[in-house]
C-alpha positions in Angstrom: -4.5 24.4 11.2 -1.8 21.6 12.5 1.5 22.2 12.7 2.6 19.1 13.4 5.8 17.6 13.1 6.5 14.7 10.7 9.5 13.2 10.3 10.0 11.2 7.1 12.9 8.8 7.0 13.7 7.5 3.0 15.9 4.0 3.4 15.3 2.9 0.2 15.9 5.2 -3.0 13.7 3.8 -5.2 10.7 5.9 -3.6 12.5 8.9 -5.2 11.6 7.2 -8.0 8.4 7.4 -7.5 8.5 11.3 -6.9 11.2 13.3 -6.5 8.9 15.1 -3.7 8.0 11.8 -2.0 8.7 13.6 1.4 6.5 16.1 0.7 3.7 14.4 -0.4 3.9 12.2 3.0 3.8 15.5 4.9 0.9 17.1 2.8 -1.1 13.7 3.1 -0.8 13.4 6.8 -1.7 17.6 7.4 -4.5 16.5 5.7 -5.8 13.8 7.6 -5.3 15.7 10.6 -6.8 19.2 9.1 -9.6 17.1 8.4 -13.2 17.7 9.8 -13.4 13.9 10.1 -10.7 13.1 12.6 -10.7 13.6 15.9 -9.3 17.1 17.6 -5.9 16.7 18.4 -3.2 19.0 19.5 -1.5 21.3 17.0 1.6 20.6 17.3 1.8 17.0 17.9 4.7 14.4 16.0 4.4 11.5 13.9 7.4 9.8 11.9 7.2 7.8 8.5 9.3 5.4 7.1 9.5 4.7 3.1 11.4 1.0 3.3 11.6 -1.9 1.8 9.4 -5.4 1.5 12.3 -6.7 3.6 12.2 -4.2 6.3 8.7 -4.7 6.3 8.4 -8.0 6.5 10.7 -8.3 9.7 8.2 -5.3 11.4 5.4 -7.8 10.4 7.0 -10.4 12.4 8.2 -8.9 15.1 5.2 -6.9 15.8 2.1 -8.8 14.4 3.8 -11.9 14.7 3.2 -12.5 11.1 6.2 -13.7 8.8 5.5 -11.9 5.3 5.7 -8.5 3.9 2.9 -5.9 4.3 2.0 -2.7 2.6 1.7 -0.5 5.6 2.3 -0.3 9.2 1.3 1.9 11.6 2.3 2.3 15.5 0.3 3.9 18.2 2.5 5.6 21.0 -0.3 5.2 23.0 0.7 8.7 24.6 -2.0 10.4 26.8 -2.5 14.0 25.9 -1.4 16.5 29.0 -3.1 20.2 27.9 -1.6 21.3 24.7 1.5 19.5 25.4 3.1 18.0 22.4 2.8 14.1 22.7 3.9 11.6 20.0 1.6 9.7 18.2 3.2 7.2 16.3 5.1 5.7 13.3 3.8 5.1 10.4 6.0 2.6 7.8 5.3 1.7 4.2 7.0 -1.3 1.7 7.8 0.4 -1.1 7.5 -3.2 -3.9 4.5 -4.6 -2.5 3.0 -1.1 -2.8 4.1 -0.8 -6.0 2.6 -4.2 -6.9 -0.9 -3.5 -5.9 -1.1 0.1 -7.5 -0.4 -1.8 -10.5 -2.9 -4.4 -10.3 -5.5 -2.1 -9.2 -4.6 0.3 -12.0 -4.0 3.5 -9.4 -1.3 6.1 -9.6 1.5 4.5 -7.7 1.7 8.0 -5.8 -2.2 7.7 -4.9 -2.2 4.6 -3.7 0.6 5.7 -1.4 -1.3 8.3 -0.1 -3.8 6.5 0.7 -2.1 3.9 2.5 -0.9 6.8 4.6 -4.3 8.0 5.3 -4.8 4.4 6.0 -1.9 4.1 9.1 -2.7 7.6 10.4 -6.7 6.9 11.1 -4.7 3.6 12.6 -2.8 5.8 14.9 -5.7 7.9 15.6 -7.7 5.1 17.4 -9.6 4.1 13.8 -9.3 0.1 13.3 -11.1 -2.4 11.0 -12.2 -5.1 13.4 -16.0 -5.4 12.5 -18.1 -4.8 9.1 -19.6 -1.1 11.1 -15.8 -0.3 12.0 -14.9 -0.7 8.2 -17.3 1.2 6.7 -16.5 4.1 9.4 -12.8 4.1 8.2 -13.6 3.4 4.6 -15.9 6.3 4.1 -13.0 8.7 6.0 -10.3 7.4 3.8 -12.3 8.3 0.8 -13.1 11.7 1.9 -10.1 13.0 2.7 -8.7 11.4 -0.8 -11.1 13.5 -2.3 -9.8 16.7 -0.5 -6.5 15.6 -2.3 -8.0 15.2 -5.7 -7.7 11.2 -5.5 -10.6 9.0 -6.6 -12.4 6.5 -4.5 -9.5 3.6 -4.6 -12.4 0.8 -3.2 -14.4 0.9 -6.7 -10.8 -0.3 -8.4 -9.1 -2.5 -5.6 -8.6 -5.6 -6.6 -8.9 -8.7 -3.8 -6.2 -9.8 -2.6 
């Protein structure tokens, strides 16, 4: 069982909205993912921070990270940090727009507070060296995401996702 550290930061209110226990659910969502059979072994007392923002925030992450000048749903940063023994490393940040998120659960017809979960799952397989770069890399991180979503109850979000 992790015990890892997870630092949520709230800068924008209107995620309280959403659920009064929004810093919760992040933490339970990522203890998840990282309880999970179908991630890699990691130390159990490793750190990773969240930030709940806005589609402003977000968009100047996008550029000044990815180079690319419009708001995104989710973000996530590798440290990059080499594990030493069972010395706690930090393994990234993970940040989410809150409107744009908001938007697409809509549209898709998901719980707003499922689709944020998933998102999360989304940056912390990011974080843990998963990517999406090729159709067999997808897949990989597709069928993940949906497993641990149904360890949390949530339905397969790929049946109802709408193109975007």
């Amino acid at each position: 069982m992790h015990k890892t550290t997870i630092e949520v930061k709230v800068d924008y209110n209107k995620w309280y909205g959403a659920s009064s226990e929004i810093v919760e659910v992040c933490k339970e969502t990522i203890l998840t993912v990282l309880n999970s059979e179908l991630t890699p072994i990691i130390s159990p007392s490793d750190q990773i921070s969240i930030l709940l923002t806005t589609d402003e925030q977000m968009g100047r992450l996008n550029k000044c990270y990815r180079g690319k000048n419009k708001p995104t749903n989710v973000l996530s940063f590798a440290s990059g940090l080499k594990k030493v023994k069972d010395i706690p490393v930090f393994l990234g940040d993970i940040a989410l727009g809150y409107s744009i998120a908001l938007e697409e659960s809509i549209k898709a017809d998901i719980p707003f507070i499922d689709h944020i979960q998933h998102l999360l799952i989304h940056g912390c397989l990011h974080i843990l060296g998963f990517d999406h770069e090729n159709d067999i890399e997808a897949k990989k991180m597709e069928n993940i995401e949906i497993n641990i979503l149904k360890n949390l109850g949530i339905n397969n979000p790929y049946r109802t996702l709408l193109p975007t």
